[in-house]
DRENPA-259437 format. One record per residue (C-alpha): x negated, y negated, z negated. Coordinates in Angstrom, 1 decimal, always signed. Each point is the difference from the previous one (the first is absolute). Example, Ala and Ser with C-alpha at 12.3 -4.5 7.8 and 13.67 -1.06 7.14 Angstrom:
<atoms>
<atom X="-12.3" Y="+4.5" Z="-7.8"/>
<atom X="-1.4" Y="-3.4" Z="+0.7"/>
</atoms>
This chain:
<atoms>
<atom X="-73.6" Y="+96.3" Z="-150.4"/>
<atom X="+3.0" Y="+2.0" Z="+0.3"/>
<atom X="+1.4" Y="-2.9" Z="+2.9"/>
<atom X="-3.4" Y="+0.4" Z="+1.5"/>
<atom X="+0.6" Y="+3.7" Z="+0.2"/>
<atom X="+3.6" Y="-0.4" Z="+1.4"/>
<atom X="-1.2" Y="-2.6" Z="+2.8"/>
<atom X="-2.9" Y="+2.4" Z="+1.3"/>
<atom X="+2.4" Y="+3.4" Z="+0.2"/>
<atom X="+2.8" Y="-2.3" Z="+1.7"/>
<atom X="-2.6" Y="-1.2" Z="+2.5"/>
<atom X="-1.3" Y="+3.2" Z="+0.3"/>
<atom X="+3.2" Y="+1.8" Z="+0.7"/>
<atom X="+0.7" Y="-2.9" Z="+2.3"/>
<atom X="-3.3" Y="+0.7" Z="+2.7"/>
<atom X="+0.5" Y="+3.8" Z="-0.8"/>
<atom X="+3.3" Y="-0.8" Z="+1.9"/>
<atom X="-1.4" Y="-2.3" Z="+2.6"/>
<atom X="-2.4" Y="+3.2" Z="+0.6"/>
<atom X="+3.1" Y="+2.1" Z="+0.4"/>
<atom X="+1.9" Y="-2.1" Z="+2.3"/>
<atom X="-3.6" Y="-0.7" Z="+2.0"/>
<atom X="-0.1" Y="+3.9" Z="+0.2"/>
<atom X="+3.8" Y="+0.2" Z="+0.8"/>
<atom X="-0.3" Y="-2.7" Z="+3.4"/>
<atom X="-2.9" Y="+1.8" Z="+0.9"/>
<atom X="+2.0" Y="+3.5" Z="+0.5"/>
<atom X="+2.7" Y="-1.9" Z="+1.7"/>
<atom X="-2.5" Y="-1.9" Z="+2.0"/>
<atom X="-1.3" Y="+3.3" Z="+1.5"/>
<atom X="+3.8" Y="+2.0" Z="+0.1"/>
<atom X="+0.7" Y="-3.0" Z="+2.0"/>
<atom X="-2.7" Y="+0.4" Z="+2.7"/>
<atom X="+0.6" Y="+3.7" Z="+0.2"/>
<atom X="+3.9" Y="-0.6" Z="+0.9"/>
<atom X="-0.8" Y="-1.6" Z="+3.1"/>
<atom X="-1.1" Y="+3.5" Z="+1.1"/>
<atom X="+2.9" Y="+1.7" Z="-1.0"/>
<atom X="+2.3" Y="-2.0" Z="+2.2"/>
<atom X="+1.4" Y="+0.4" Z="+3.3"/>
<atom X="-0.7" Y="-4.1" Z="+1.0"/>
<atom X="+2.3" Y="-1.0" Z="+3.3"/>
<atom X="-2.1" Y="-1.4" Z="+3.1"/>
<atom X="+0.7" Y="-3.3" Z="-1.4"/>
<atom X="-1.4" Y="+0.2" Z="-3.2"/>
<atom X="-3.8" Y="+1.1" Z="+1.8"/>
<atom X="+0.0" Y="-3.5" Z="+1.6"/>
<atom X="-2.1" Y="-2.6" Z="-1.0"/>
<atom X="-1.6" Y="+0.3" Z="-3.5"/>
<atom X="+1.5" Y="+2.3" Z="-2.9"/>
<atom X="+0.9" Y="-2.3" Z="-2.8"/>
<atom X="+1.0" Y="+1.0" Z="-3.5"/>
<atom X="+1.9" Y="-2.7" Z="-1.9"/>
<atom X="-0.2" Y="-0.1" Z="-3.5"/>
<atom X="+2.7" Y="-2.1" Z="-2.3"/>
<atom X="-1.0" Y="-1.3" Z="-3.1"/>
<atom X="-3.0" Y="+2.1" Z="-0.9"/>
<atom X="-3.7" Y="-1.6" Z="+0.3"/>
<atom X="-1.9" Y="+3.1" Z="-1.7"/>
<atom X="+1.5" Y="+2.5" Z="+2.4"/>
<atom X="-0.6" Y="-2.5" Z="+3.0"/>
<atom X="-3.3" Y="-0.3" Z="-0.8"/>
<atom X="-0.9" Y="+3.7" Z="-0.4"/>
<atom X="+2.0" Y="+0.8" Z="+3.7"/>
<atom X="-2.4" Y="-3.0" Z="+1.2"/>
<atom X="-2.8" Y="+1.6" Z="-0.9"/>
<atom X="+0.7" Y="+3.5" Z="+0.7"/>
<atom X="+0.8" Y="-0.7" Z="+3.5"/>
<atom X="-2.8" Y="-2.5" Z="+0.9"/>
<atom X="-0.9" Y="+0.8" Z="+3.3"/>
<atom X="+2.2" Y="+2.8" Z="+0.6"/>
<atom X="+2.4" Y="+0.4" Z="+2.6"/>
<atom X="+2.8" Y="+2.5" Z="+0.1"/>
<atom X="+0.1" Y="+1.2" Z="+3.5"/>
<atom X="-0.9" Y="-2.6" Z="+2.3"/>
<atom X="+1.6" Y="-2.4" Z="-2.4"/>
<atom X="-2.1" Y="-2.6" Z="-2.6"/>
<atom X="+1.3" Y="+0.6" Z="-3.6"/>
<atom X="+1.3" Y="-3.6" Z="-1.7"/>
<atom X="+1.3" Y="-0.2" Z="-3.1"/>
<atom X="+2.3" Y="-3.3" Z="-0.2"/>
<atom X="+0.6" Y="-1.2" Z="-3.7"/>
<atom X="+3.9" Y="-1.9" Z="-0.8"/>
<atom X="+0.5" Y="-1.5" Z="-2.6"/>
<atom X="+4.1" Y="-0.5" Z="+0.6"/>
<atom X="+2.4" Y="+2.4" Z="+2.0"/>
<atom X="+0.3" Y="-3.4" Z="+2.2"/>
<atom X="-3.4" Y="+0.3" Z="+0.8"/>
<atom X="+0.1" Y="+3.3" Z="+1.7"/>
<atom X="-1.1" Y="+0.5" Z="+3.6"/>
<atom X="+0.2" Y="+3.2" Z="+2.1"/>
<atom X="-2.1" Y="+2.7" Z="-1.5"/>
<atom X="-0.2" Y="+4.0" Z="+0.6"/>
<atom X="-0.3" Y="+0.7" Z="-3.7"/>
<atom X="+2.0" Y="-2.3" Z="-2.7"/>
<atom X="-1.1" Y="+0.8" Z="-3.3"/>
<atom X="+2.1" Y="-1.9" Z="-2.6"/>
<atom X="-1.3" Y="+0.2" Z="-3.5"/>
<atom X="+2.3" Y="+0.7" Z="-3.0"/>
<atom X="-0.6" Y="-4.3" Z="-0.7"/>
<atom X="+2.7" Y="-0.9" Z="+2.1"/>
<atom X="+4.0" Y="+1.7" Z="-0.4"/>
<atom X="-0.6" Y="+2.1" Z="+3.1"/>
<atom X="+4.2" Y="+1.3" Z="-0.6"/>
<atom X="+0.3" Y="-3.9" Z="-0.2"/>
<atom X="-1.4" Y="-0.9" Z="+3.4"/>
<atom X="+0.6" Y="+2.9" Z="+1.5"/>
<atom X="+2.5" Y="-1.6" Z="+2.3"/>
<atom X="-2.5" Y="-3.0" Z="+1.1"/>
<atom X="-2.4" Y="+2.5" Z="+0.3"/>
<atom X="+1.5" Y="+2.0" Z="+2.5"/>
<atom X="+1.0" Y="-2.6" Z="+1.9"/>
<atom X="-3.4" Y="-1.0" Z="+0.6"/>
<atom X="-1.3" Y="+2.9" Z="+1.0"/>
<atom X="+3.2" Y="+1.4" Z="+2.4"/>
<atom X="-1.3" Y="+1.5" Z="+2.8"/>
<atom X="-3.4" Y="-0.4" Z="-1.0"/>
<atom X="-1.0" Y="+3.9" Z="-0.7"/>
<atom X="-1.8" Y="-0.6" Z="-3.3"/>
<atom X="-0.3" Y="+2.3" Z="-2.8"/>
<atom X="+1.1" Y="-1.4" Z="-3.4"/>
<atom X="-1.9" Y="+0.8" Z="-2.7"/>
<atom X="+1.5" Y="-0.9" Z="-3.4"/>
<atom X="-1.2" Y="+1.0" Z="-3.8"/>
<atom X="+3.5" Y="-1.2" Z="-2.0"/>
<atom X="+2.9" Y="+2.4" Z="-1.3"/>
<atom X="+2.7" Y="+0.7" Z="+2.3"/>
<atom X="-1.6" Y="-1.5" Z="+3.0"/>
<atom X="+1.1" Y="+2.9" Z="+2.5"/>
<atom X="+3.4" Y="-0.7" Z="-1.1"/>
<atom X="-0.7" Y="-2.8" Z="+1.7"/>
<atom X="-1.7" Y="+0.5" Z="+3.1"/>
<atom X="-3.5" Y="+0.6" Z="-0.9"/>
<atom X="-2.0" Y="+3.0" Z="+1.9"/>
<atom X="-3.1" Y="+0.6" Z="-2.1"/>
<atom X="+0.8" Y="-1.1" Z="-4.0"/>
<atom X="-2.9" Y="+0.6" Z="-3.0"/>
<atom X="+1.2" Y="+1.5" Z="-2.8"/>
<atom X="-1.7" Y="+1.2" Z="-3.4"/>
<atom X="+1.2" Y="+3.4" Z="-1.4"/>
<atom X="-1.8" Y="+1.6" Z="-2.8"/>
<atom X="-2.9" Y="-1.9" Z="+0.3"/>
<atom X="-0.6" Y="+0.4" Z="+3.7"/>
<atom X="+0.4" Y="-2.1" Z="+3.1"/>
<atom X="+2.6" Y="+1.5" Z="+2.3"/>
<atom X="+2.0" Y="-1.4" Z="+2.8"/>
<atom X="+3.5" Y="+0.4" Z="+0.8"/>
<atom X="+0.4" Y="+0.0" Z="+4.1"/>
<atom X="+3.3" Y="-0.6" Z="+2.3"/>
<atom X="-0.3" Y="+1.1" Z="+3.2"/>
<atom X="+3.4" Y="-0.9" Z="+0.9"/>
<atom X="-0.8" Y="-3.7" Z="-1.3"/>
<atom X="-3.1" Y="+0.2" Z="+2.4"/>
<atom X="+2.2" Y="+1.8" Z="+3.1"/>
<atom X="+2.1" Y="-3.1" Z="-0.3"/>
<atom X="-3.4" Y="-2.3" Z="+0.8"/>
<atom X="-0.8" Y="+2.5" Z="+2.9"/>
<atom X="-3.0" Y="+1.4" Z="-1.7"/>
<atom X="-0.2" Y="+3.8" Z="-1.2"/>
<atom X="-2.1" Y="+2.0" Z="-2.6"/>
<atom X="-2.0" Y="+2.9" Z="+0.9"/>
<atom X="+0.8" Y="+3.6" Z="-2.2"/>
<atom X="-3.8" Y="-1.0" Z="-1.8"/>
<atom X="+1.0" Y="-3.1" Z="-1.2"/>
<atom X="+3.7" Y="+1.7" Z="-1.7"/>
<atom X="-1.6" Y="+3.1" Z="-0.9"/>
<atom X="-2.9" Y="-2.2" Z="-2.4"/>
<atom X="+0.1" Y="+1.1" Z="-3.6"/>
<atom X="+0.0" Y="-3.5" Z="-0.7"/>
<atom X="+3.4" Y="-0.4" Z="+1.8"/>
<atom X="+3.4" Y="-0.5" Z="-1.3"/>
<atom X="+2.5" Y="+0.6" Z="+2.5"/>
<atom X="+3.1" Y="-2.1" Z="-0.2"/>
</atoms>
């Protein structure tokens, strides 16, 4: 009885966590679409459709998908590409690399990719401004904040406007 016990509470802490981190993508899900207003985008990035990559996270993908179904930003169609590997990445406004892969790591690969490509990283790993991320989720007591480099997004020709830095959500590094 007392293993039955053991195995329900561990399974139930286990979807009670699911349920957090369901709750947790869906928040970054929707700070993610309300960036893109919050940035000055060069002419180039308003050509063509407005694709938001995401590396190495399925639940988040799949809450951007649905959340922008049919929506356009601008003139632009909203995609949202899925990669599975740094490798796999194409040109994208938005990169959102999830905590999963060593963002510090790949930073290097990363930017390479992307050089001269005016897209907005968006990271959620420790130390990833350090490393040239613009937009990076952090928890702090229990509440989803984001730490934001404009200098790191300056140097990828995109700005933010004074609403975006002045969010009480916002960390400025």
């Amino acid at each position: 009885m007392k293993r039955v016990f053991i195995l329900l509470l561990a399974l139930l802490s286990v979807g009670m966590v699911k349920a957090q981190d369901a709750e947790l993508e869906k928040y970054k899900s929707l700070f993610t679409l309300n960036f893109i207003r919050y940035i000055g985008w060069p002419d180039e990035a308003k050509q063509g459709d407005f694709v938001i990559g995401v590396v190495k996270n399925s639940r988040l993908a799949t809450a951007l998908r649905k959340k922008t179904a049919g929506k356009k930003f601008g003139y632009q169609n909203i995609v949202v590409k899925e990669f599975k590997s740094v490798e796999n990445i194409t040109d994208c406004q938005i990169l959102y690399v999830s905590n999963s892969l060593n963002y510090s790591k790949n930073a290097s690969v990363l930017e390479a990719k992307l050089k001269n490509k005016n897209s907005l990283i968006i990271t959620e790993s420790k130390g990833a401004i350090t490393n040239g991320s613009m937009i990076n989720f952090v928890i702090v007591e229990d509440k989803l904040k984001f730490e934001i480099s404009a200098a790191n997004a300056k140097g990828y020709g995109l700005a933010f406007s004074n609403s975006l830095t002045s969010m009480n959500n916002a960390i400025k590094m």
